[in-house]
Every structure is written in structure tokens, then in C-alpha cells.
C-alpha distance (Angstrom), angle and dihedral (degrees) to the residues before:
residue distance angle dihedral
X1 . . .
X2 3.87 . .
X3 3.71 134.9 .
X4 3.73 110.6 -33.7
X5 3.47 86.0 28.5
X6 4.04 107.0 -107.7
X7 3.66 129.8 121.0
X8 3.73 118.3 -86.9
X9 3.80 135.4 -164.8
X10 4.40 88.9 -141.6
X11 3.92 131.7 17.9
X12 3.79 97.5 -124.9
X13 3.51 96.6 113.7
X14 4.00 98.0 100.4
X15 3.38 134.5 132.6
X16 3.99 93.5 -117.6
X17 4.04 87.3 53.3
X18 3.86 85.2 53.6
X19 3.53 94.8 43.3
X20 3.90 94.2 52.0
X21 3.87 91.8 46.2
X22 3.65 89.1 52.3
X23 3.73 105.5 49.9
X24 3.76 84.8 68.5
X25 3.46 101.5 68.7
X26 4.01 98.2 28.9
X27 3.62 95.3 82.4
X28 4.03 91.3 59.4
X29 3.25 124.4 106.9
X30 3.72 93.8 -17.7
X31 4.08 110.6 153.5
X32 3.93 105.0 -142.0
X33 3.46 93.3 -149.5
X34 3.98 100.5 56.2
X35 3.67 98.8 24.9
X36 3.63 79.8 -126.6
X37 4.00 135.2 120.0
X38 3.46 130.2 -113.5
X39 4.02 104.8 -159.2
X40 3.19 114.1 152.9
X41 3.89 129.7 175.0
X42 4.00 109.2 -84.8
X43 4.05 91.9 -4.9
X44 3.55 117.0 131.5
X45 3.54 91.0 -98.2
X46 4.07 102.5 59.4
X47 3.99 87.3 38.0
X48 3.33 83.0 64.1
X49 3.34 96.2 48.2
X50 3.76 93.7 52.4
X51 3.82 82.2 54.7
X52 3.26 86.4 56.2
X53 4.12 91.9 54.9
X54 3.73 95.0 42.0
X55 4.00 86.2 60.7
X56 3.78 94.1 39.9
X57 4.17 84.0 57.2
X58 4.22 87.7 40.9
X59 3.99 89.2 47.9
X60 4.08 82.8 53.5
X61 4.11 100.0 41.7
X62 4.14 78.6 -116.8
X63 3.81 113.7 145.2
X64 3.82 123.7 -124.7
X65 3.83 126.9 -147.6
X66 3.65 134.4 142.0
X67 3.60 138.0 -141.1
X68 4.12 101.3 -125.8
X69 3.09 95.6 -101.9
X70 3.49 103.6 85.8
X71 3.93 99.1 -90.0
X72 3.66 124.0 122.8
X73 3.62 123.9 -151.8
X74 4.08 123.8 -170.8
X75 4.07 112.2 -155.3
X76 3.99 126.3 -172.1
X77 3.85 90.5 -162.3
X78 3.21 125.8 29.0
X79 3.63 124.0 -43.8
X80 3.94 122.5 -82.6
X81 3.86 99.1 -3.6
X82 3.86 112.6 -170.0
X83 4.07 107.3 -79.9
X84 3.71 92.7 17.8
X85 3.93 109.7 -173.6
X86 3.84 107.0 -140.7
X87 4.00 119.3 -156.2
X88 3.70 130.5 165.8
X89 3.72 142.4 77.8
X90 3.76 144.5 -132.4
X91 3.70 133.2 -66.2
X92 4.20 98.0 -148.0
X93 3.73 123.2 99.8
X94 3.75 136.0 -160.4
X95 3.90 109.9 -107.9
X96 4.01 112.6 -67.9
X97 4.14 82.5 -5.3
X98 3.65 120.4 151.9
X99 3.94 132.9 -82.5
X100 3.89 93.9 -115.9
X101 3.39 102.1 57.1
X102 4.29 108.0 108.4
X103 3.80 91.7 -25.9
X104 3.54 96.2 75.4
X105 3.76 85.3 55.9
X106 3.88 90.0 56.7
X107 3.78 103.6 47.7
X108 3.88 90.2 45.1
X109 4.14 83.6 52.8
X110 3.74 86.6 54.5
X111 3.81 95.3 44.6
X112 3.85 93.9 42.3
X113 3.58 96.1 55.4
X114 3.90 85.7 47.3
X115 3.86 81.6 69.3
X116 3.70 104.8 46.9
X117 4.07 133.2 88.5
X118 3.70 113.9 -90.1
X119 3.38 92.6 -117.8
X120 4.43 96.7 54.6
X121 3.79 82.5 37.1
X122 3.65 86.4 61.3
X123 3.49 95.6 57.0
X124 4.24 94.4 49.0
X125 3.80 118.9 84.1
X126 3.69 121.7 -160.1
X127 3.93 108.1 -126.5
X128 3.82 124.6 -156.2
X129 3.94 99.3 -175.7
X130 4.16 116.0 -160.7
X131 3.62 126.0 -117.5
X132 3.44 104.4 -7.3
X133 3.72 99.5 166.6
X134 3.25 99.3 36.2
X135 3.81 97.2 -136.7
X136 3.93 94.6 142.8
X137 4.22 105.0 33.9
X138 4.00 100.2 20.4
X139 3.75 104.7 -127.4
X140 4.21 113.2 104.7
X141 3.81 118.9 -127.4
X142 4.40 82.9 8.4
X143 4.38 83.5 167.1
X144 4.05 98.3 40.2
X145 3.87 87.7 43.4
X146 4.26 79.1 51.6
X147 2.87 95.7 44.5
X148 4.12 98.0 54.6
X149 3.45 99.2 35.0
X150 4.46 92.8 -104.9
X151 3.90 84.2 131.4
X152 3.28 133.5 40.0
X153 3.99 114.9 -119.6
X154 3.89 96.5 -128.5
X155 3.19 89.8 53.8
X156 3.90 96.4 50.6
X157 3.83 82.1 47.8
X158 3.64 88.2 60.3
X159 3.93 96.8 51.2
X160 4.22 111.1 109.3
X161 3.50 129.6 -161.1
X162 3.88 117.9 -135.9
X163 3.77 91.1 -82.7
X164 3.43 93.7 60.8
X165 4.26 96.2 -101.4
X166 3.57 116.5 149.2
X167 3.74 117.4 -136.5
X168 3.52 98.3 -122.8
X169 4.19 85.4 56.2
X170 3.36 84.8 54.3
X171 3.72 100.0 43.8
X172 4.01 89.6 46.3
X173 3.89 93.2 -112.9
X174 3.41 148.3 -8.7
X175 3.86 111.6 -25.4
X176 4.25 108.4 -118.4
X177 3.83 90.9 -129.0
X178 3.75 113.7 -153.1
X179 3.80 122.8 9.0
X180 3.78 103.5 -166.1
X181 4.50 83.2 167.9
X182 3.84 81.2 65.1
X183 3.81 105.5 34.9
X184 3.99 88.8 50.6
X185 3.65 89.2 62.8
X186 4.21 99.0 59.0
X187 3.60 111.4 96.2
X188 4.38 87.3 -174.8
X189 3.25 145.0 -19.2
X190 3.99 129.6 -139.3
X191 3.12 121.8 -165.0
X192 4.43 116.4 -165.4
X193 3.99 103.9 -158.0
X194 3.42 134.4 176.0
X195 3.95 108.0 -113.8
X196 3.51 118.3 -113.3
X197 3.35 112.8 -150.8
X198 3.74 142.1 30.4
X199 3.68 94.9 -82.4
X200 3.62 105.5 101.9
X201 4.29 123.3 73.2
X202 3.86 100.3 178.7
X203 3.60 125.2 57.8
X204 3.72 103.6 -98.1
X205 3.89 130.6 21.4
X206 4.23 138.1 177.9
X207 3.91 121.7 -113.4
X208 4.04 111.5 -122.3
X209 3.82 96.6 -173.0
X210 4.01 146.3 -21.6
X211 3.84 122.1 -118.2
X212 3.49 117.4 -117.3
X213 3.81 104.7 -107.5
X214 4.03 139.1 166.6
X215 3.80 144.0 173.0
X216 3.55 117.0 -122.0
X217 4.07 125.8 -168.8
X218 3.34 121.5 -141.7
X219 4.00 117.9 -168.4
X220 4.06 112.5 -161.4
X221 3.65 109.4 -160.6
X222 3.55 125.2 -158.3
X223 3.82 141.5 151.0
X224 4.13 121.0 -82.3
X225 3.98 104.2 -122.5
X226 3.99 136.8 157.6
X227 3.77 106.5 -86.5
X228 3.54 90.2 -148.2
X229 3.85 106.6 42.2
X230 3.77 97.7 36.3
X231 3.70 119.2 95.5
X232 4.06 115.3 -115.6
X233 4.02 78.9 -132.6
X234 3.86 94.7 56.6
X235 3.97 92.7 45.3
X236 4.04 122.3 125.1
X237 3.77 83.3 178.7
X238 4.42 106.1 168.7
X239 3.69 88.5 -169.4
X240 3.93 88.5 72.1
X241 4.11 87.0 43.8
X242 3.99 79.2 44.1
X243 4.02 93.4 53.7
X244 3.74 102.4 43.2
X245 3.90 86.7 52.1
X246 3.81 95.9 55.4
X247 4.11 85.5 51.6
X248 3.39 90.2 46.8
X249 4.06 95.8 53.6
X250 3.50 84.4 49.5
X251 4.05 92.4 55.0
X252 3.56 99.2 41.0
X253 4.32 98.3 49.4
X254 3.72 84.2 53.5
X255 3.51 94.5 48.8
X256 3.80 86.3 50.3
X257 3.57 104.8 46.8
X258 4.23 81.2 -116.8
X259 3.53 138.8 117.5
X260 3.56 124.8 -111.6
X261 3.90 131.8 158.6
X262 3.98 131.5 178.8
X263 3.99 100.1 -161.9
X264 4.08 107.5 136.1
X265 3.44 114.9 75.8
X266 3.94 136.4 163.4
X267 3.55 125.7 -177.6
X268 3.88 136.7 -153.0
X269 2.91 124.5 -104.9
X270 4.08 82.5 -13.0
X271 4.00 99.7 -152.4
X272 3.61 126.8 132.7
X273 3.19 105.8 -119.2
X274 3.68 103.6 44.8
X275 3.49 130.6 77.3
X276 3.71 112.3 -120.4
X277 3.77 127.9 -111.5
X278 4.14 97.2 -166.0
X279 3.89 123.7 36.3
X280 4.39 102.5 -172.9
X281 3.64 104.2 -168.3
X282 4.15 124.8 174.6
X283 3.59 113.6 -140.3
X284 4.32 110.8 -150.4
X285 3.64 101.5 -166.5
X286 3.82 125.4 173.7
X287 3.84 145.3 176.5
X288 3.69 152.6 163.8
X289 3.47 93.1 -104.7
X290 4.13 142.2 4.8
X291 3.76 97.8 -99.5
X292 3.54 90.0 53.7
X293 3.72 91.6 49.9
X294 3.50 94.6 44.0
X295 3.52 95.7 56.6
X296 3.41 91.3 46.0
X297 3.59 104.2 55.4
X298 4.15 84.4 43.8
X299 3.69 93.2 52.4
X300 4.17 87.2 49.0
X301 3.86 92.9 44.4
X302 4.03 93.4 51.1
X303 3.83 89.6 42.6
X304 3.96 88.6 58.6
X305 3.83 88.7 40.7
X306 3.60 98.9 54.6
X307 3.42 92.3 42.5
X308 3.58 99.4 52.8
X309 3.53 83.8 58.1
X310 3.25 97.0 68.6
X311 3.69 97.6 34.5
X312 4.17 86.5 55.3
X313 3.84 91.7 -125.4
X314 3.77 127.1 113.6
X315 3.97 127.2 -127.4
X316 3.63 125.5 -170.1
X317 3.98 117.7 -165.3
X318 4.59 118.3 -140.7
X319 3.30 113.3 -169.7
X320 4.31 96.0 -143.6
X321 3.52 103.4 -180.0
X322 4.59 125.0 6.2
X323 3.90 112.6 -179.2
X324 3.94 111.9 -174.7
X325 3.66 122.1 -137.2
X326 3.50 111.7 -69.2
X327 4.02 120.3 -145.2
X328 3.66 111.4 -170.6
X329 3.51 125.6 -145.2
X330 4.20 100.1 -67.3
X331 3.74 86.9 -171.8
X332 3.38 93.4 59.0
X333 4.03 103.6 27.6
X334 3.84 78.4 57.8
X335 4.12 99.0 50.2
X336 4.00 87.5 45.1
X337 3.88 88.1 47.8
X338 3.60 93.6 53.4
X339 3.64 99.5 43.1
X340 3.77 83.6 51.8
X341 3.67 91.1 64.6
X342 3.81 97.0 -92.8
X343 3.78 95.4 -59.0
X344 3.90 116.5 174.3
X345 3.45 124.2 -70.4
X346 4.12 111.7 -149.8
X347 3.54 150.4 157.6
X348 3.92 133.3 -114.7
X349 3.81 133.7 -150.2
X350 3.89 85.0 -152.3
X351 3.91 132.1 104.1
X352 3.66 116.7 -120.3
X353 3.93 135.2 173.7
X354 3.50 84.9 -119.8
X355 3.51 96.2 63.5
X356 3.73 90.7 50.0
X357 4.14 88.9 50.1
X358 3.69 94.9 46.3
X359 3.87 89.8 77.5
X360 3.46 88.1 70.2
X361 3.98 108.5 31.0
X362 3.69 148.0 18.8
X363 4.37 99.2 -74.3
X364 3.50 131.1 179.5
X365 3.90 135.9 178.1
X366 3.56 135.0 -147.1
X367 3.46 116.3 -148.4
X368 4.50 115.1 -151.1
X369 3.93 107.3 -160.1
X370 3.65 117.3 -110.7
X371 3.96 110.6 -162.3
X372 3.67 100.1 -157.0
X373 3.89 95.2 51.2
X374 3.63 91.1 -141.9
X375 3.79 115.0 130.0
X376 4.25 129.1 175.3
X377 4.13 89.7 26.7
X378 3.83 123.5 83.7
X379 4.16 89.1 -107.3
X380 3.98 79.2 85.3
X381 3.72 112.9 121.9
X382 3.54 149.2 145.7
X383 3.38 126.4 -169.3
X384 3.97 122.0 -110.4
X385 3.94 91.8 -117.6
X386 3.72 88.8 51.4
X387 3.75 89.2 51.0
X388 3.95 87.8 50.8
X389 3.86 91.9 59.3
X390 3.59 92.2 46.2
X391 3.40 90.5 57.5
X392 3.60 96.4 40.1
X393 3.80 85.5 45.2
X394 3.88 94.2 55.9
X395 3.90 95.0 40.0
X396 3.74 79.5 65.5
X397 3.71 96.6 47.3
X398 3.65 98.2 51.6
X399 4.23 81.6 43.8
X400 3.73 82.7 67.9
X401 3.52 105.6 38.4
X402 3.87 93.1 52.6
């Protein structure tokens, strides 16, 4: 018995193992001012990341190929067996976001499969999904959506970073959309996560469901004037129709028992002496369940409406991204649970590939404590000993599975 305290084929599952693994990456992308990383999908940073995984899988004789969509996949048999157990995460962070968030969930892959048989590791490929935050071409899980067909490849092609890059530049060509010859092969997917929140007291923990959660845009429009010459009384200023708005969010999730958060922003033509004539704001709203986030994101949309009203300025509300409420497999979150010793079975507020794959087979996710509870800031951390029962955690998983 090692670590988390489950039966293992090998004893590689230690903290210095971890620790070694990790140094590799931790250097990447890492902006010395904030602490923070700056990963974004097909930056320099993440390509070098995937470099990184492509000589993880050489190191191990394992065999890379992707699924043109962006997603890499690392096999130690031959690719896409019949009931292929998937398990990974994503390389690409939110701006200045911590270290821990989806890589953790790729090293421990790599380390995990280390540990099994040849023949179960044979079954287990190594995922790498594609903008999973999406910090650089605003749609969540953009590759796992792909992947399963949830979005439509020309309009993936379409998305644009805030350069003005297409994601299909960026990927190197059209993306493939959904590969149904690929999907039908996965028997499960696990997903190991770091947990983000303050919700888990023992080193490693099982995910029970997803909220449903969305991003919303709201565009405040206004007229362009001098903001020294124009008369307070004459003003169509959005950025006042803007500011109520974000106070508003604020009011209504707590009135709700949901979360809600206003915190991307762009201005036209942004200067400081000119009143604007377009506020963009992104609305992050999320809840326990969709009548709760319904209501929210109605009660925010006819706070901004009525307020622009009064303000003389016009708002117009796009939803951008909506994910349902994901309930993963509770047979199987509670058979990996109690092999695991009995180890707590929760539910997140955050996104995750696996939530977006678990529409379409058996998913589970592991959960790795985090003991500040701060997630998508460089404060995130886990220690190594926690990482070492993740790992020893998922070795076991996959054991099953395969």
C-alpha cells in the first residue's frame, strides 16, 4: 500500500517522482512579475509544452497523434484500441493563472501509466485537450467540444483571439470537428484535477457533478463625446450602464445562492479623456442548478436593460458559451470512491473537459486537494505529497477500468 493507500502494481507514486516530473514544466510560461502563467492555446509557451508531451511519450516508446482538432493523445500500444480509457488534461492557463490548473492532470497521466501492467497500459491514452479555458479564443473546452461534435468546426474556425488570429491559423488548418470513429472507441475517461475550492480536507477526492455555467457578452453602446466639454446632462455614457451592471451581478448571485462575476472588460475607443461609445463586458454566471442560473442571468440582463434606459445607452446580451449541468457517472464516481478508501465525493462550480465528454461516455474526475482554495491566480498549489496520491490514486483507477 502506497500513498493514498490503494494497491499498486509499481512504487513510483512518490512525492520525489512528482516533484522531478514537475520541475520540467514549472519554468514555462511563468511571468516573473505575477508569479503567474501565461499559457495560452498555440502560444509559444503551450507549444512548448506539447513538446514537452511528445518527448514524455518518446522517453516511454508511446506513440503521439492527434485528432485535428488540436488534441494530442500519447498511446503505449497501438493507437485507439477498443475500450480505450482516456486520462489527462490541458496545458493552457487563464492569464497570470496558476501552475496546477490541467497540467497537474497531465504529468500524473504520464506517471500513472508508468505504474500500470503493459497490457492495461495499453488500453490508456494520454490526452492533451486544446483550449480548455478559453483565455486566448473565448469558447471553454473549444477541442473537447471538437472533438464530440458540441460545436460545429466552422464555427471554431471562425473564433479570433484579441489580435485578430483565427483559430484555424492558429491550429494550422481547418479543425476536423467531430470524430465519432474516435469517440466510439473510449470506454471512460478520468480526468485528475486540482480542486478548486476549499471543499476538500484529505488529499484526493471524486467529482459528483458540474454546475451548469456560461459566459454571456454584454455590449453597452453609447455615443463618443469630449469628456471635458460635454455636459454630465448631455452624456449617453455606457461605462455608467457598464458599472451599475457589474454591482448588480454582484447583488443578484448573492441573492441567489449563485456565482456570478463581471471581470473582462474592453472599452471603445478606451482613452481617458473621451467618453466611450461601446462598453463589452463578459458575464461568468454559475449555479447549482439551471433554474437558478436562468434566473440569474435574467435578473442581470433586465438590470442592465432598465438601466440603460435611463442612462440613454443601449445594451444587447450574447450568450458565447452555455454548458448544462453535468452529472457524472454516480455508479462509477461511487465504485472509484470506495476503492479509494471512501474518499469524498463532491461537486465543482468549474468547467472541465470531462464534463463536456461525459455526454457521450462513462467520465469520472479526481479531485487533488488544494489547501489555499484559490484556483486561476498564482496562490494555486498543491503540495507534492498530495500530488503523489493523486497519482497513486489514478494509477488505481485506470487499474480498474482496464
Amino acid at each position: 500500500m502506497t500513498g493514498a493507500g490503494v494497491p499498486l502494481e509499481r512504487s513510483s507514486g512518490t512525492p520525489a517522482s512528482f516533484r522531478d516530473l514537475w520541475a520540467e514544466i514549472a519554468p514555462i510560461g511563468r511571468d516573473p512579475a505575477s508569479g503567474g502563467y501565461l499559457r495560452y492555446a498555440f502560444t509559444e509557451p503551450e507549444l512548448a509544452l506539447r513538446d514537452w508531451f511528445r518527448a514524455q511519450a518518446a522517453r516511454r516508446d508511446m506513440t503521439v497523434t492527434d485528432d485535428g482538432n488540436g488534441n494530442l493523445f500519447a498511446w503505449s500500444g497501438d493507437p485507439w484500441p477498443p475500450d480505450t480509457v482516456l486520462t489527462g488534461s490541458h496545458f493552457d492557463s487563464v492569464p497570470h493563472g496558476g501552475g496546477y490548473d490541467g497540467p497537474l492532470g497531465i504529468v500524473s497521466a504520464f506517471l500513472a501509466v508508468d505504474r500500470l501492467p503493459r497490457d492495461a497500459a495499453a488500453k490508456v491514452g494520454v490526452v492533451a485537450f486544446a483550449e480548455e479555458e478559453g483565455g486566448r479564443f473565448g469558447v471553454p473546452c473549444l477541442g473537447s467540444r471538437l472533438f464530440t461534435g458540441v460545436i460545429a468546426p466552422d464555427r471554431a474556425a471562425e473564433l479570433r483571439d484579441a489580435a485578430g488570429v483565427g483559430f484555424a491559423e492558429a491550429l494550422g488548418a481547418r479543425p476536423a470537428g467531430a470524430r465519432p470513429d474516435l469517440l466510439g472507441r473510449v470506454a471512460a475517461v478520468v480526468e485528475l484535477h486540482i480542486e478548486q475550492g476549499r471543499n476538500l480536507d484529505v488529499p484526493v477526492g471524486v467529482a459528483s457533478a458540474i454546475w451548469p455555467h456560461g459566459r454571456w457578452r454584454f455590449d453597452f453602446t453609447g455615443d463618443a463625446d469630449h469628456a471635458g466639454t460635454t455636459r454630465m446632462a448631455d452624456r449617453r455614457d455606457p461605462m455608467l450602464t457598464f458599472a451599475y451592471t457589474v454591482l448588480a451581478t454582484n447583488k443578484e448571485a448573492r441573492l441567489s445562492g449563485a456565482h456570478a462575476t463581471m471581470a473582462r472588460v474592453t472599452v471603445h475607443p478606451n482613452a481617458t479623456n473621451a467618453i466611450p461609445s461601446l462598453v463589452r463586458g463578459w458575464l461568468d454566471a454559475r449555479a447549482a442548478d439551471a433554474a437558478t442560473l436562468d434566473a440569474l442571468v435574467e435578473a442581470v440582463t433586465k438590470r442592465a436593460v432598465d438601466r440603460a434606459g435611463r442612462d440613454g445607452t443601449g445594451v444587447r446580451v450574447e450568450p458565447e458559451s452555455v454548458s448544462p449541468e453535468v452529472a457524472f457517472d454516480a455508479r462509477l464516481a461511487e465504485r472509484l470512491a470506495g476503492a479509494l478508501g471512501g474518499v469524498p465525493i463532491l461537486p465543482t462550480g468549474a468547467g472541465h473537459d470531462a464534463g463536456v465528454l461525459s455526454g457521450h461516455v462513462p467520465t469520472a474526475m479526481l479531485f487533488v486537494r488544494n489547501p489555499t482554495g484559490v484556483s486561476h491566480s498564482p496562490a494555486e498549489h498543491a503540495t507534492d505529497a498530495d500530488c503523489a496520491a493523486g497519482v497513486d490514486a489514478l494509477a488505481f483507477v485506470l487499474g480498474t477500468l482496464t
